[in-house]
C-alpha positions, -999 to 999 in steps of 0.1 A, spaced: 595 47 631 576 16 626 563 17 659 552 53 656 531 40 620 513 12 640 506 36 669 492 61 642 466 32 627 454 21 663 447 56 674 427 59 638 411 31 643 400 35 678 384 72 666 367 55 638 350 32 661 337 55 688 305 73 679 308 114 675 295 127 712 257 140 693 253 109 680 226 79 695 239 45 704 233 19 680 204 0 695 209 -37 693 185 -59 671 156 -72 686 145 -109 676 111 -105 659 73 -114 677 68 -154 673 46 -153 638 10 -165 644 -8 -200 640 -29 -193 613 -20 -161 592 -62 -151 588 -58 -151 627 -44 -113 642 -27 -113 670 -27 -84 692 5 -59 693 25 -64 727 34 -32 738 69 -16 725 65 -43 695 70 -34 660 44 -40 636 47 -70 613 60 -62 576 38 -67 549 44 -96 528 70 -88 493 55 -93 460 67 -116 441 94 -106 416 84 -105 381 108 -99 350 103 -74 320 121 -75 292 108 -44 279 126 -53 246 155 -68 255 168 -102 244 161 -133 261 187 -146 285 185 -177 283 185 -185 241 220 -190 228 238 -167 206 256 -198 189 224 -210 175 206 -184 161 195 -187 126 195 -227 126 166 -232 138 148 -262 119 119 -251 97 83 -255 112 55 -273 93 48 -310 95 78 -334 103 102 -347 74 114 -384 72 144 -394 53 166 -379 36 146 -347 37 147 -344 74 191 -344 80 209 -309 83 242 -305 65 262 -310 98 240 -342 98 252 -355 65 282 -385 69 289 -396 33 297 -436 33 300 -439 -1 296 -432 -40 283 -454 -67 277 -452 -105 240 -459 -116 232 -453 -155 260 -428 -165 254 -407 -131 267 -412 -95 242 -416 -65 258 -403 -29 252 -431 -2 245 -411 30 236 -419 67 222 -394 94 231 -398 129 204 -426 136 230 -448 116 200 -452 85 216 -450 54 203 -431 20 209 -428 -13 208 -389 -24 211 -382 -61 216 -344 -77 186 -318 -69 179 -339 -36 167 -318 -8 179 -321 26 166 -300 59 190 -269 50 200 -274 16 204 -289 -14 227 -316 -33 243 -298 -65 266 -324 -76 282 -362 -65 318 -366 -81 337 -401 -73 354 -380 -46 322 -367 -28 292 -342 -31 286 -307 -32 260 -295 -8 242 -261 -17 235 -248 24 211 -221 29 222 -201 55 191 -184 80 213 -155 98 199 -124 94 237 -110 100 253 -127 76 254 -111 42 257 -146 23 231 -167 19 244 -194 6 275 -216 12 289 -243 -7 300 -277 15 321 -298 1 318 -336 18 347 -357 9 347 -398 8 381 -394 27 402 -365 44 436 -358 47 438 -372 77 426 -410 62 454 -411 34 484 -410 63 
């Protein structure tokens, strides 16, 4: 039996192979005329030569509305506001924000923040930063007021809490 099924695939394959009787051979591929020198100079056709193909154009892309490719999804909405360039305190993001400490000044606490160049700053209530503003500095951390720029989300506002330690520090 099993030599009966191979016989069977052989035969099939051998019919699949061999051209119908009507049918023209496959010519084999001829290697192309040696390109010219200079490409302003023509060179004449030998005989039984096929003609050279025109050049392609180069491929050009149309988005005809579609989304860019190569902007991430994970960002959208963040993007830093455009005008002339912040310093300080002004110029760090919420996800920027490291508090290092809290201090009591004249029956009110000031935050001491740093940004990610390692400068520290002092940030009192109703500073602004880059996204956001500082609603409140408790001995135990501040209260960030973050505006949030996606046109998908239906809040915009979130409240981020930034705590002197976590729970991971007291262990």
């Amino acid at each position: 039996m099993k030599t009966f099924v191979i016989a069977a695939a052989l035969v099939a394959a051998s019919v699949a192979v061999v051209p119908a009787q009507g049918a023209p051979a496959v010519q084999p591929v001829q290697p192309a005329a040696a390109q010219p020198a200079q490409p302003g100079a023509a060179q004449p056709a030998a005989p039984g030569a096929a003609a050279p193909a025109p050049a392609a154009e180069p491929f050009t892309y149309d988005p005809a509305g579609r989304r860019d490719p190569f902007v991430s999804l994970l960002s959208r909405g963040m993007e830093p506001v455009t005008g002339k360039k912040l310093t300080g305190l002004a110029s760090l993001s919420t996800a920027e924000v490291i508090l290092r400490g809290v201090m009591q000044s004249r029956n009110s606490y000031v935050a001491l923040v740093a940004g990610p160049d390692g400068k520290t700053y002092s940030a009192h209530v109703n500073d602004r930063i880059l996204d956001g503003v500082i609603r409140s500095v408790t001995p135990q951390g501040i209260v960030i007021m973050q505006e949030v720029n996606d046109p998908l989300s239906l809040v915009k506002q979130r409240e981020v809490r930034k705590g002197l330690r976590t729970a991971e520090d007291g262990k």
